[in-house]
Every structure is written in structure tokens, then in C-alpha cells.
C-alpha positions as CSV (number, residue, x, y, z in Angstrom):
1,X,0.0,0.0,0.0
2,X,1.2,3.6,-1.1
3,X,1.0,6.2,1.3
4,X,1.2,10.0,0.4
5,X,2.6,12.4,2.9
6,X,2.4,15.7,3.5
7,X,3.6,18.6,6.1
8,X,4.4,22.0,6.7
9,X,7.3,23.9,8.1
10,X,5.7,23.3,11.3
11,X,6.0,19.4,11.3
12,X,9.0,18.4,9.3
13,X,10.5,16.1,12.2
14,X,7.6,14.6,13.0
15,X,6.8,14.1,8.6
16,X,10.3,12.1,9.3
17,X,9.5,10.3,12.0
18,X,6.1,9.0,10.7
19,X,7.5,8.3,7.2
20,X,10.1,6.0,8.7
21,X,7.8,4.6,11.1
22,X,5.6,3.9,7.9
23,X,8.3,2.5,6.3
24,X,8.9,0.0,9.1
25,X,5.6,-1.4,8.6
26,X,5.9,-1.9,5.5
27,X,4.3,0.7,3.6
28,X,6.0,3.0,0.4
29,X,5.8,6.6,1.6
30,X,5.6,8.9,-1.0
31,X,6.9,12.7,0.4
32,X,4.7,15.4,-1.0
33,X,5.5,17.8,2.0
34,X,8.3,20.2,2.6
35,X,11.7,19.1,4.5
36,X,12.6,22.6,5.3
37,X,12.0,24.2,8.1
38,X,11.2,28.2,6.3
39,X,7.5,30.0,6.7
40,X,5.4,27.9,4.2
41,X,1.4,27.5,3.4
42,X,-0.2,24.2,5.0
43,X,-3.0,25.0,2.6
44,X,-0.4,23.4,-0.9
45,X,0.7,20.7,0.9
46,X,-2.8,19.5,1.9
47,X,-3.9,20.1,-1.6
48,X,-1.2,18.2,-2.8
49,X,-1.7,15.4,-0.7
50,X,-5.8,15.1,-1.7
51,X,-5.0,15.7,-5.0
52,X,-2.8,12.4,-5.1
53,X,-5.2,10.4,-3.0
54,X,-8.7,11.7,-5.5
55,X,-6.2,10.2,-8.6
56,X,-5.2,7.0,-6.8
57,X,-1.5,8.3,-7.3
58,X,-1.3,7.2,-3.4
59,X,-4.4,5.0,-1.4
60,X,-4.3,7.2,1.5
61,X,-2.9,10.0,2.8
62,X,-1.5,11.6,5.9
63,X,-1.2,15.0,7.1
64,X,1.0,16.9,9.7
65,X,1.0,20.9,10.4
66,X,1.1,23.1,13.6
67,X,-2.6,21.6,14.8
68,X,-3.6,19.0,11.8
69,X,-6.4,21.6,11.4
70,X,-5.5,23.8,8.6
71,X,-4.1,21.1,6.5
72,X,-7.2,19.1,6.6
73,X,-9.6,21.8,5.4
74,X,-7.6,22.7,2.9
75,X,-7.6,18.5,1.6
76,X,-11.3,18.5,2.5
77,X,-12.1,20.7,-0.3
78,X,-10.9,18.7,-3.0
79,X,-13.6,16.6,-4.4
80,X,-13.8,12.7,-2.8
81,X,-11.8,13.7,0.4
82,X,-12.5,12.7,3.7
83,X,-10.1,13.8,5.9
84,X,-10.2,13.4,9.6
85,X,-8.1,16.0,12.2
86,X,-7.2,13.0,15.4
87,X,-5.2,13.4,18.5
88,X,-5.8,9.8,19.7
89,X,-6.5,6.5,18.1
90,X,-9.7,5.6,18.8
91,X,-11.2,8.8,16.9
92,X,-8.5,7.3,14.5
93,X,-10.1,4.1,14.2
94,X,-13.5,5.3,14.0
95,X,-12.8,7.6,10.9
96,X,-11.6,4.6,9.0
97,X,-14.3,2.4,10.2
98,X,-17.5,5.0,9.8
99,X,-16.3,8.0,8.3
100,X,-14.4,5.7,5.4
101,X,-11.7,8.5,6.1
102,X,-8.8,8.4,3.0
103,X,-6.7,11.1,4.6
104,X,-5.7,11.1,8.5
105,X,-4.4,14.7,9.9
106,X,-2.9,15.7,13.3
107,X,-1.0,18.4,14.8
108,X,2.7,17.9,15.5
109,X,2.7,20.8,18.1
110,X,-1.0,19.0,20.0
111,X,0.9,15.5,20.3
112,X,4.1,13.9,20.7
113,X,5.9,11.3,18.0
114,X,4.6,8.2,20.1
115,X,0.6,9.7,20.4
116,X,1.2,10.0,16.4
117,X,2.4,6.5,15.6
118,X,-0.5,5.1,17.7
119,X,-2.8,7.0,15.6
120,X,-1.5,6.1,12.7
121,X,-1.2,2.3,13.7
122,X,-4.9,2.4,14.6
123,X,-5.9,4.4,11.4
124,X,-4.4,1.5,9.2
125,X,-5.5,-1.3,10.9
126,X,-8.9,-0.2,10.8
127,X,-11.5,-0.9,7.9
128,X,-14.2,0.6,7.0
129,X,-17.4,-1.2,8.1
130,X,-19.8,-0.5,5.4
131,X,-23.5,-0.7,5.9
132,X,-25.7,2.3,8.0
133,X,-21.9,4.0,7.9
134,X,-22.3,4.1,3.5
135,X,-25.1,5.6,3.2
136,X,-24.0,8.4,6.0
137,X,-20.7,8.8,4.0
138,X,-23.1,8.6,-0.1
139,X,-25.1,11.7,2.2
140,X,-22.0,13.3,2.4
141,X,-20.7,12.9,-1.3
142,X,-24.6,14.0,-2.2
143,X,-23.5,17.3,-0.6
144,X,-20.2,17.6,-2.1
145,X,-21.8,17.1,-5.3
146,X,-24.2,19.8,-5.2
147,X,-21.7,22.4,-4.2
């Protein structure tokens, strides 16, 4: 499975971190965030990021700036996206399993490096359960479609 990545200047050690930690598990990371550590816009690299999951360039996605926040309303608004701001795994899990989330976010200065590799962990171990939780997530593509 092919996992997209992207950060701000906010989260570039944690981006690290979590990409190797991906890596470990056996995933291909694919870097679409910045490694530097200047003044940059969350708002590209979440675009980025949802752009690449919406094509299939990547399955799923994750996010990282200062709260997880920005960077996720900014995927959000690119058509098919579903991405979920989580500071602890089971909201993690729960986005996968209900929400059919494709992009998790979180803020590297809410948690620490361990708190993010639980998420994560719990996020990709999850599936998405189908059933009453499709038609919630078809209501929410009806909306998207009629913006």
C-alpha cells in the first residue's frame, strides 16, 4: 500500500518520524511535503496530498502541520476527500471504520511522535465497516456534489 505524505514547516520532524515509522511497517511513503524548516502554506501541501489520493497516485494519505487543522480543510475541499483532524487512536479508528476517512491529519505541536504513531497504527489497521456508515458517507458525497 502507497502512502502519500504531506507537512508544513511546522511538522518536518515529525513528517520524518512518521515516514520511517511507515516505512517499518511496510508501507511505500511517498513525500509530497516540505523538508525545510522556512515559513510555508499548509494549505499546498494539503492540496497536494488530496490531489494524489482523489487520482489514486497514493491510497491514503497523511497530514501533519502546527494543529492537523489547517491542513485538513484545505484536503477537504478537493472533491472525494474525507479527511479526519485525530489526536488519539480511537477517533483514528473510528474515521476509518465509519467515516471511510482516506486522509488522517494531526498536529505535531498537539501531540508527541509516540501519540502520532499510535494514531496512525490504529488508522491503518482499521476498515471501513460498510453498511448504516455508506449511506452516511453517499449523504455526504450528495453534498459535495451539489456544491
Amino acid at each position: 500500500m502507497k502512502i502519500g505524505i504531506g507537512n508544513d514547516h511546522a511538522a518536518v520532524t515529525m513528517k520524518q518520524e512518521i515516514s520511517e515509522y511507515l516505512r517499518e511497517l511496510g508501507y511505500d511513503v511517498v513525500n509530497y511535503g516540505t523538508d525545510s524548516g522556512a515559513s510555508c502554506s499548509y494549505a499546498e501541501y494539503g492540496e497536494k496530498v488530496a490531489r494524489a489520493v482523489a487520482a489514486k497516485d497514493v491510497d491514503l494519505g497523511i497530514l501533519i502541520c502546527g494543529t492537523g487543522v489547517g491542513i485538513s480543510l484545505a484536503a477537504n475541499k478537493v472533491k472525494g476527500i474525507r479527511a479526519a483532524v485525530c489526536s488519539e487512536p480511537c477517533t483514528a479508528r473510528l474515521s476509518r471504520e465509519h467515516n471511510d476517512a482516506n486522509i488522517l491529519a494531526f498536529g505535531a505541536r498537539i501531540i508527541g511522535i509516540e501519540t502520532a504513531k499510535e494514531i496512525v497504527k490504529a488508522w491503518l489497521e482499521a476498515e471501513f465497516q460498510g453498511g448504516r456508515h455508506q449511506t452516511r458517507v453517499d449523504m455526504i458525497t450528495a453534498i459535495e456534489a451539489g456544491n
